[in-house]
C-alpha positions in Angstrom: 36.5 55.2 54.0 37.4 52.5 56.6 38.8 49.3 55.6 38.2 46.8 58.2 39.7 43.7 56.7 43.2 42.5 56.1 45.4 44.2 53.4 48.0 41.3 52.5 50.5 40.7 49.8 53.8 41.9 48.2 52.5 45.4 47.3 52.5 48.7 48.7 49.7 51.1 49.3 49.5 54.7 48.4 46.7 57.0 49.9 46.1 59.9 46.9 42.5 61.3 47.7 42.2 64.3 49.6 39.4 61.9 51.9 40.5 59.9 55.3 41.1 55.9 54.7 41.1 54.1 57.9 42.7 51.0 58.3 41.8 48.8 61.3 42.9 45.3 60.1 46.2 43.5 60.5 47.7 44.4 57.7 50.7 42.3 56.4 51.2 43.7 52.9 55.4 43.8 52.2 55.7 47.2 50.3 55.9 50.9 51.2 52.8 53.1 52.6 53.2 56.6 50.6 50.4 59.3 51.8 49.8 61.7 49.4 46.9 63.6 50.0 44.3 63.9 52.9 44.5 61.2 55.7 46.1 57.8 56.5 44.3 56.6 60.0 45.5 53.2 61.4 44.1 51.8 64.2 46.2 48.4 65.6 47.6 47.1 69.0 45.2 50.0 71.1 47.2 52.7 69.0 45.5 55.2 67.0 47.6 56.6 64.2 46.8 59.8 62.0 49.1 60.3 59.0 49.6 63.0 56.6 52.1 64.0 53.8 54.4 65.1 56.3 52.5 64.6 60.1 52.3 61.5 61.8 49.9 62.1 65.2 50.1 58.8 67.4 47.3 58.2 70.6 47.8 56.0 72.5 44.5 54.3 74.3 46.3 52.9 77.1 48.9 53.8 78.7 52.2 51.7 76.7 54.5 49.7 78.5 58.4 50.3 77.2 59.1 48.9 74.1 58.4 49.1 70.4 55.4 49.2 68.5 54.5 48.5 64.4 51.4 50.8 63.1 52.2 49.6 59.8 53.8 46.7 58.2 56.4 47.8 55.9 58.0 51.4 55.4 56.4 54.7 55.4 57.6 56.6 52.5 58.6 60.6 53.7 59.8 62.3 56.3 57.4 63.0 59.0 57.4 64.6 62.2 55.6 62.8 65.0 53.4 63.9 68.0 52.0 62.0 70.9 49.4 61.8 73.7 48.1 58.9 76.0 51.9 58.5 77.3 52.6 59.0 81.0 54.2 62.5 80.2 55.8 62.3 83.4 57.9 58.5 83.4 58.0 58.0 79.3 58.7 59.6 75.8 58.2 58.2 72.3 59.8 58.5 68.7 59.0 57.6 65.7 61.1 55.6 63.0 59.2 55.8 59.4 61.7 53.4 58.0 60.3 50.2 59.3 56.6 52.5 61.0 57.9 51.5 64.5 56.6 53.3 67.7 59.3 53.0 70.3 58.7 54.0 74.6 60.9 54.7 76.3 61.1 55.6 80.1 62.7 59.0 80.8 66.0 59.4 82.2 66.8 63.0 83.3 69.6 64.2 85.4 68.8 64.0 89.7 70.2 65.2 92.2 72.7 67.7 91.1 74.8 69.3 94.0 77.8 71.4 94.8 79.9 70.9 97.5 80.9 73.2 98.6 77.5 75.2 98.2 79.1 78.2 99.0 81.7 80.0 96.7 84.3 83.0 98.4 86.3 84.8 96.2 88.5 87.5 95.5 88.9 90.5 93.4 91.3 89.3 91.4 92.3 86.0 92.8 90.8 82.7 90.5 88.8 80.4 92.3 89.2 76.8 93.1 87.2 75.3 90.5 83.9 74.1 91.8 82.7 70.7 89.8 78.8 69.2 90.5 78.4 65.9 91.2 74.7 64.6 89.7 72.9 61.5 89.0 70.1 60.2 86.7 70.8 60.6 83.0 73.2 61.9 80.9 73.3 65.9 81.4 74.1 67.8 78.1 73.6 70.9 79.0 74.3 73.5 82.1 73.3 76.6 82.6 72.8 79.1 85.5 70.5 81.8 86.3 71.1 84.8 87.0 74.6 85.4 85.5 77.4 85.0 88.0 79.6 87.6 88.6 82.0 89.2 86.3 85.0 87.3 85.6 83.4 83.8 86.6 81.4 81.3 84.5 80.1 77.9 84.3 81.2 75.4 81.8 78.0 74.7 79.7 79.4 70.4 79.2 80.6 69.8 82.7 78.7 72.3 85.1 82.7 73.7 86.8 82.3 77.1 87.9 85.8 78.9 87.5 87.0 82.2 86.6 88.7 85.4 88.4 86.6 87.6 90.1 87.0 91.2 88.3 84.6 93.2 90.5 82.7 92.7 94.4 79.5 90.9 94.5 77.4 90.7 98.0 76.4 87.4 98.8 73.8 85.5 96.1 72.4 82.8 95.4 72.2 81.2 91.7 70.3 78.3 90.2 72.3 75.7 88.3 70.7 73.7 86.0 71.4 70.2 84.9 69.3 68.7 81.9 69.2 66.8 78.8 66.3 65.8 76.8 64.4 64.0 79.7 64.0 66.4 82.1 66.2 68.5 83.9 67.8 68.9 87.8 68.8 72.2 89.8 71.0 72.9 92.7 71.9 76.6 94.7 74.8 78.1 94.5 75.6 81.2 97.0 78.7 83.5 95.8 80.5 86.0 97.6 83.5 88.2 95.9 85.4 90.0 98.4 87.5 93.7 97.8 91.1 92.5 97.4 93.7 94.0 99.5 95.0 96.9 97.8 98.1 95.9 96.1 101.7 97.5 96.4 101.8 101.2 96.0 104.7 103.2 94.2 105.4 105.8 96.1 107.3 108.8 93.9 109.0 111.6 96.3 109.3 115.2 94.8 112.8 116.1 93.4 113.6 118.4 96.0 112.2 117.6 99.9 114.2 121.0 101.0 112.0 123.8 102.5 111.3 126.0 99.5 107.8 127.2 100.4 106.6 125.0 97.7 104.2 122.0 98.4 106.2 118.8 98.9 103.5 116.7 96.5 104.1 113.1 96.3 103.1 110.7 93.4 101.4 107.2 93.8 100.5 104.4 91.4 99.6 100.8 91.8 98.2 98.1 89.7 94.1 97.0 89.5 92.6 100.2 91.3 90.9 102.9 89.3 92.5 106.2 91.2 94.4 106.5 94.2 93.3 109.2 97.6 96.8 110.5 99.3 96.4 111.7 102.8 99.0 113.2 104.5 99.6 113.6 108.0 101.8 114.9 110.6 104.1 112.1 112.7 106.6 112.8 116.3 105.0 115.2 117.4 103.5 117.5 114.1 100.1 118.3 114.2 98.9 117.9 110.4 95.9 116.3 108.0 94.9 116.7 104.9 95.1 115.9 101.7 96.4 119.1 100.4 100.7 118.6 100.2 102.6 120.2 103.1 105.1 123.4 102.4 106.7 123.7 105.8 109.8 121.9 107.9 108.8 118.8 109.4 108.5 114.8 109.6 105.1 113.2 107.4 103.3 110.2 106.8 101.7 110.2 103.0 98.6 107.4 102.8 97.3 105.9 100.0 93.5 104.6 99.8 91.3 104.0 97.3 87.7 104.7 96.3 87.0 102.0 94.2 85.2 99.6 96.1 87.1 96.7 94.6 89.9 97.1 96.9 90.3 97.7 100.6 93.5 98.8 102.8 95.9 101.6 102.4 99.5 101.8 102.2 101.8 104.4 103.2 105.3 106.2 103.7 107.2 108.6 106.0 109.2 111.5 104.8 110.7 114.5 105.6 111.0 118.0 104.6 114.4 119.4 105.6 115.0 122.7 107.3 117.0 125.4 104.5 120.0 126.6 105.8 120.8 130.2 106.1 123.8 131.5 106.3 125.1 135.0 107.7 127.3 137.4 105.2 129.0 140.7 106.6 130.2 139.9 110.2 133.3 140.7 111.9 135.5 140.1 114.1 137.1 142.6 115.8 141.1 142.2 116.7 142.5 143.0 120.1 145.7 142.7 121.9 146.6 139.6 124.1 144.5 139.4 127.0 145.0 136.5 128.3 141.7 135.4 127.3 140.3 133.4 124.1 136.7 135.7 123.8 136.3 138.3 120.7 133.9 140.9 119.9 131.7 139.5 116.8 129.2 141.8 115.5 127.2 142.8 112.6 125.8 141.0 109.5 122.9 140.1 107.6 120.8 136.9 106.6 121.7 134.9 103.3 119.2 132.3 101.6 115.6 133.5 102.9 113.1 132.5 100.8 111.2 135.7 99.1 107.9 136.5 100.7 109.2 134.9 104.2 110.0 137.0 107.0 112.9 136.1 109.2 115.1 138.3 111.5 119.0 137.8 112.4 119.7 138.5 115.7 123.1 139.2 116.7 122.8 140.4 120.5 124.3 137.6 122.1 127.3 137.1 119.2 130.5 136.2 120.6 133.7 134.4 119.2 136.4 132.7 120.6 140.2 131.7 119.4 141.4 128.4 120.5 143.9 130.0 122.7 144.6 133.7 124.6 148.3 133.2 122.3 149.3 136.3 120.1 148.9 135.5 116.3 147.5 136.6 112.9 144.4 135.5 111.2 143.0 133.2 114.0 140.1 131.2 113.5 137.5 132.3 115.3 134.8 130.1 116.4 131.1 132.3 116.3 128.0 131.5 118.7 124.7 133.9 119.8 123.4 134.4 116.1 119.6 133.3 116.1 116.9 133.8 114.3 113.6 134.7 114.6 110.4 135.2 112.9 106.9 133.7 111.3 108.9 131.7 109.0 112.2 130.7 111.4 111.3 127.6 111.9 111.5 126.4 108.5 115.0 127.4 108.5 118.5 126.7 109.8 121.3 129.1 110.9 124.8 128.3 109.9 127.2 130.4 112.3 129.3 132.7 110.5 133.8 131.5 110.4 135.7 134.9 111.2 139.3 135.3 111.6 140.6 137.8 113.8 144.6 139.0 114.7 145.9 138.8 118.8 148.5 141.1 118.7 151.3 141.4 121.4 150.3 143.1 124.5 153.2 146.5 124.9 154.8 146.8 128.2 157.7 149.5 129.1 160.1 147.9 132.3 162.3 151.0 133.6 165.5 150.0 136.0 165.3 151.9 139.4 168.4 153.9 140.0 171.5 152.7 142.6 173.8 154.6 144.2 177.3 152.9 145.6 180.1 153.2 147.5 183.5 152.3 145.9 185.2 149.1 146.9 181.4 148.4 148.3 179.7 145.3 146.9 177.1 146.4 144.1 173.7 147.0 145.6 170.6 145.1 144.1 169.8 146.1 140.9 165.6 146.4 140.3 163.2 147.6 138.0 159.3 148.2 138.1 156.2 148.2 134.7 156.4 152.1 133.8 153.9 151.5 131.0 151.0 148.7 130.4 150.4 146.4 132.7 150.6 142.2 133.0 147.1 140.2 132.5 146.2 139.0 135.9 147.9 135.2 136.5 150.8 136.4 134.1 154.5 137.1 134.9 158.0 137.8 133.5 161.6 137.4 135.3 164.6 138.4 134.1 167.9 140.3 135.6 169.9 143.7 135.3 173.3 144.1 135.0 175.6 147.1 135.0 178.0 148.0 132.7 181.5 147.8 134.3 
């Protein structure tokens, strides 16, 4: 049913059948429009409206100019959802208000031109970024998002489009798509990020208890904060020819390195140390006493090795042992001062000799002075009185004096 003339008054109208009514007058009637059943058409100011219970499809047969426009004069009872074609989809949008039946255009007003600067983020395992705002134009944006996720440990801020965060693992260079929009229409800007290996932080190096020779592996502990495990190298320094990651056993200086495998850290750090020489020492040697000689050497002989580590094989030699006293004088217990011990052997080198301390007595040396007979004449003056060594002998560079007398 169409009703082409004008529907005027105080009243309302309320479409019950299940048919279409179409109204193409200008209609001026004061009350509420309620559809119940089937359609409500209206047809005014180059707008065609369909209406159902809960529907209200507008067409527009030109395209509007901004502003608002009435497909009916008073209220339209319900709640509706609206749809709309003949717009210019891409410059205007439209609403609907069914308190008063108004149309209203409206020109779109997305976000433009969103941008970063800098384009380009850098970042660090573990280091936070300098926060990275956009700048953007157009309309209001209310939302941000980007695509695909950025790496761990950064995000964007979905109201205000900053990119912050801490990096947590490396990312190669990559480029993601921000986007700016609100209801309008939306904007978009690239993003490259880069997140970098961080330098591997400090390293706790913990020696083993003992760095003596014992034929044990001299095993160090490491431990630092952010990488996964920890590789320790450890090599040979002044001179010492060594590599490897197995612990070294024998006497010598030594660099241990730390590096890691986890690719979110780069660098190494490292250590010197040394492993001491074990002393030996030498148990059952003598020294053998003597008479003065006017000399400070002493026999030294014998003895055997103290301290060797079982399964080791070391020699004492003792060919070229000597001892000296600190001087040719007679006396008991004198310290005697021990050189010529050496060792030798597949294992010597992780060892050190400690000479043996001896004590040995000088004793006087015995010499028997006879005096050489006289013969005189009496009232002659006495003749010289003499003597000579009968027994023993001086050391060469010594003497004695002295003089006889006679008894009277």
């Amino acid at each position: 049913m169409v009703l082409a003339g004008n529907i005027s008054g105080g009243g309302g109208l309320t479409k019950s059948s299940n048919n279409t009514v179409t109204l193409s007058g200008q209609n001026s009637y004061s009350g509420a429009t309620a559809v119940v059943n089937g359609k409500l058409q209206v047809i005014t100011n180059n707008i065609f409206a369909t209406i159902t219970t809960n529907t209200v499809a507008i067409t527009f047969s030109n395209t509007p100019a901004v502003g608002g426009y009435r497909i009916l004069p008073g209220a339209l009872s319900g709640v509706y959802t609206a749809s709309f074609s003949g717009l210019d989809s891409s410059t205007q949008k439209a609403s609907f208000t069914a308190s008063d039946s108004t149309v209203t255009v409206a020109a779109l007003n997305p976000p433009a031109g969103l941008s970063y600067s800098p384009s380009a983020i850098i970042g660090t395992v573990g280091q936070s970024i300098s926060p990275l705002a956009p700048t953007v134009g157009g309309g209001t944006v209310t939302a941000y998002s980007v695509s695909p996720d950025l790496p761990s440990g950064l995000s964007i801020n979905p109201s205000t489009g900053t990119i912050s965060g801490t990096p947590s693992s490396v990312s190669s260079s990559a480029s993601y798509t921000v986007t700016a929009s609100n209801a309008d229409g939306s904007t978009t800007a690239s993003v490259s990020v880069t997140v970098n290996p961080a330098s591997l932080p400090t390293v706790s190096f913990t020696a083993p208890s003992n760095l003596t020779y014992d034929r044990t592996a001299k095993t160090y502990q490491a431990n630092a904060t952010g990488p996964s495990s920890l590789t320790l190298t450890y090599t040979g320094r002044n001179g010492l020819t060594y590599n490897s990651t197995n612990a070294p056993t024998n006497v010598g200086d030594y660099t241990v390195t730390a590096t890691t495998s986890d690719g979110n850290y780069t660098g190494s750090q490292a250590t010197n140390f040394s492993i001491a020489a074990k002393a030996l020492t030498i148990s059952g040697a003598t020294a053998t006493g003597r008479s003065y000689d006017g000399t400070t050497n002493v026999v030294v002989s014998g003895g055997s090795l103290v301290g060797v580590v079982s399964g080791d094989t070391v020699d004492l030699s003792s060919t070229s042992a000597a001892g000296t006293v600190s001087s040719p004088a007679v006396g008991s217990g004198k310290s005697v001062t021990v050189t010529g011990y050496f060792i030798s052997g597949a294992s010597a080198g992780n060892y050190s000799l400690t000479q043996p301390t001896l004590s040995a007595d000088i004793t006087a040396r015995s010499l028997t002075v006879t005096a050489e007979a006289k013969n005189k004449t009496a009232g002659a003056s006495d003749p010289a009185l003499t003597y000579q060594v009968t027994a023993g002998s001086l050391v060469s560079g010594d003497s004695f004096s002295g003089a006889l007398t006679r008894d009277s």
